[in-house]
N, C-alpha and C positions, 0 to 999 in steps of 0.2 A: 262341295254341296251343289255348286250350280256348274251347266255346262255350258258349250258355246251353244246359242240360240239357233236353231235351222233357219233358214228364209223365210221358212213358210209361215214360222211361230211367230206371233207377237212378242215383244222384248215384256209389255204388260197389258193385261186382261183383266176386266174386272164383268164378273156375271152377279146380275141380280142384286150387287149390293145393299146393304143396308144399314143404318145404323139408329142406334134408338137411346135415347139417355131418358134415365129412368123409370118407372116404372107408375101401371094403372092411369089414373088420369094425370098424375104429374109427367106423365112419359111424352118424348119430343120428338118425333124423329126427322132428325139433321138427313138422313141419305133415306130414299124411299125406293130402291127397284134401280142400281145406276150400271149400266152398261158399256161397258171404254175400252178400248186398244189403242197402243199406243205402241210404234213398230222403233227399231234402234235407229237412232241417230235423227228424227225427230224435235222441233223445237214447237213444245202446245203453250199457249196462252191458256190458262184458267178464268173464267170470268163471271161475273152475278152482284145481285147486292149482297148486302150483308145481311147473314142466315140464311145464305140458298145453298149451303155446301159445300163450297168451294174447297174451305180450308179442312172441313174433315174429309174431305176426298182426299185432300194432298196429304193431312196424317197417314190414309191406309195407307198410302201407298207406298208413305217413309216407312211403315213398319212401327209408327207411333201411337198408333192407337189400332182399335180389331175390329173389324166391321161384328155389326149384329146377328146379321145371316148374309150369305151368298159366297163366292168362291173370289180370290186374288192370287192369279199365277203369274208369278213372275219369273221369264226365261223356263217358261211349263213347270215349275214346280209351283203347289200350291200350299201358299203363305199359311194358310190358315191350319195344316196340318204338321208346321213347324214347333219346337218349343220354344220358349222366352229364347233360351241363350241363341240358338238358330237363328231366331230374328236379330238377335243382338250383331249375329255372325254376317248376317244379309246387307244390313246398315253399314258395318261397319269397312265390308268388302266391297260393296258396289255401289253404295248409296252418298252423294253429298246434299249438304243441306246449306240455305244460304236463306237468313232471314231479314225481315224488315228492321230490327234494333238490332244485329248485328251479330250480339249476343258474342262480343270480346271478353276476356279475362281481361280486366280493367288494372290491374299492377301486373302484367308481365309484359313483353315486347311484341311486337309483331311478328318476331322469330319464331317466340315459345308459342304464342297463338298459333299458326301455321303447325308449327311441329305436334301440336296435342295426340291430331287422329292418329299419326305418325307410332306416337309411346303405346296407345292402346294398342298395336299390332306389335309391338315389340322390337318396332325396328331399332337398331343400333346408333347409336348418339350420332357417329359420323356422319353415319348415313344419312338418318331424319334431317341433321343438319343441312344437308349438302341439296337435298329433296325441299327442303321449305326456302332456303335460297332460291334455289329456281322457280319456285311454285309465286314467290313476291317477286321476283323478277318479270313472270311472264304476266303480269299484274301490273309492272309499269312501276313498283316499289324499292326497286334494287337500292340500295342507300338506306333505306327506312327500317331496313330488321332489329335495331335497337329503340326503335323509337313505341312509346305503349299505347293506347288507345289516346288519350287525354292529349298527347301532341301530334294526333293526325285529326282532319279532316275528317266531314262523315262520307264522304266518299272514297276519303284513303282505309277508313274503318271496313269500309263494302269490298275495298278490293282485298283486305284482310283477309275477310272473313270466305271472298270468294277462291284467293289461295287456298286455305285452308280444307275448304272444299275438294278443292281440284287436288292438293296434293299426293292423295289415295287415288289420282285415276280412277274416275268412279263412271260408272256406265249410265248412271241419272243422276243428273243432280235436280234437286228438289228446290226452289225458290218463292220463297211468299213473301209477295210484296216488296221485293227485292230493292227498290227503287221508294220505296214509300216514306222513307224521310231524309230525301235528297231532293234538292231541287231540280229545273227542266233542266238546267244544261249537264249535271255531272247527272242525273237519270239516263240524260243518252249516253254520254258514255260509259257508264255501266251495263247499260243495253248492248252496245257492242262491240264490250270487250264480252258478255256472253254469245253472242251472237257467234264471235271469234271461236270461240271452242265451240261449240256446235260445230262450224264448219271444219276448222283444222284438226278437231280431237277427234269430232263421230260424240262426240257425249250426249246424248239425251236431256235434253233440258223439259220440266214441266214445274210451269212458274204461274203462281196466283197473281193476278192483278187488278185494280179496279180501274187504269187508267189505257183508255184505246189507244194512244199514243204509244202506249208501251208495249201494248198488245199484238201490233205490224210488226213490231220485228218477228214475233214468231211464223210458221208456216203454217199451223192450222189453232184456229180459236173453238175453245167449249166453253159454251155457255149453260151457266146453272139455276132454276130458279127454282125455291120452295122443296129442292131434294132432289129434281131429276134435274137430266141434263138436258135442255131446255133446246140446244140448237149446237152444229157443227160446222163450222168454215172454214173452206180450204183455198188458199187465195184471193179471198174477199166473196170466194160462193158458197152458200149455204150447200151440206151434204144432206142426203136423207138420213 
């Protein structure tokens, strides 16, 4: 479905977006006109108070939710002229997800966590196995793939779940709030052990956050407020 991305092409684009829940005077709209590129191997900070958009930006762009009007092309195909199962196919080939509660299967191991993305693709027992091995390994968890959520750590739960992520190899991973119930010292290092794959893997990181501290790791910040995007920094300088 997707090819290698030219140079010239953004990895993702977003023209015009918009999104609206509901309708007549109950109607809201969360995105109002949003404009975004976002080129491969990039690490963006997402940032705003809360109800400036942030997180329904980060759904379009996992393919979680459908903007209301405007275009999302990702690697030049355009999302919005895919069907359900395509997007299902987009998610689950290119896309990782890494959330603020973690969002573990709570009675199986850290292995079976890791290996889930693994069975939707059908890969073969040995294999999955051998792939979520390594995937908690490069996680700093080697020893732990028997162990289930309930006897790790909320930060041994993050690096689970950022295995998990990673072990499809995925050309963005998606993070909201990634960091948002861990304290300052296991926040930084969850920061950069992503930080680590961004620079060794090329993986595209675009991660929600409301903490500035956590926002320096990445190389360019957008900022959201009230539905547009409000401001862009590249190095600590504002772009136009």
């Amino acid at each position: 479905m997707m090819t290698d991305t030219p140079p010239s092409e953004p990895l993702v684009r977003l023209k015009g977006i918009t999104k609206v829940y509901g309708v007549g005077g109950a109607s809201l709209a969360a995105l109002r006109g949003v404009d975004l590129t976002i080129t491969q191997g990039e690490f963006v900070a997402v940032m705003g108070p809360s109800g400036s958009g942030k997180s329904t930006c980060l759904n379009i762009l996992g393919c979680l939710d459908v903007p209301t009007s405007g275009s999302y092309l990702f690697k030049g195909v355009d999302v919005g002229g895919l069907t359900r199962n395509q997007r299902a196919i987009l998610r689950r080939n290119y896309l990782g997800f890494v959330f603020q509660g973690f969002n573990l299967m709570q009675r199986t191991s850290a292995l079976e966590n890791v290996e889930l993305p693994l069975i939707y693709r059908g890969v073969p027992r040995r294999e999955r196995h051998g792939r979520a091995r390594e995937a908690l390994a490069a996680v700093g968890l080697a020893g732990w793939e028997r162990h289930t959520p309930a006897e790790l750590s909320g930060g041994q739960q993050q690096r689970v779940a950022i295995a998990r992520a990673m072990v499809i190899a995925p050309q963005v991973l998606l993070a909201d709030e990634p960091t948002g119930n861990l304290d300052s010292s296991m926040s930084r290092e969850i920061m950069k052990l992503l930080s680590e794959f961004n620079r060794t893997d090329g993986v595209t990181i675009i991660m929600v956050t409301h903490e500035h501290a956590m926002a320096r790791y990445a190389s360019r910040t957008i900022s959201f407020l009230d539905g547009l995007i409000e401001s862009k920094t590249l190095n600590g300088e504002e772009q136009a």
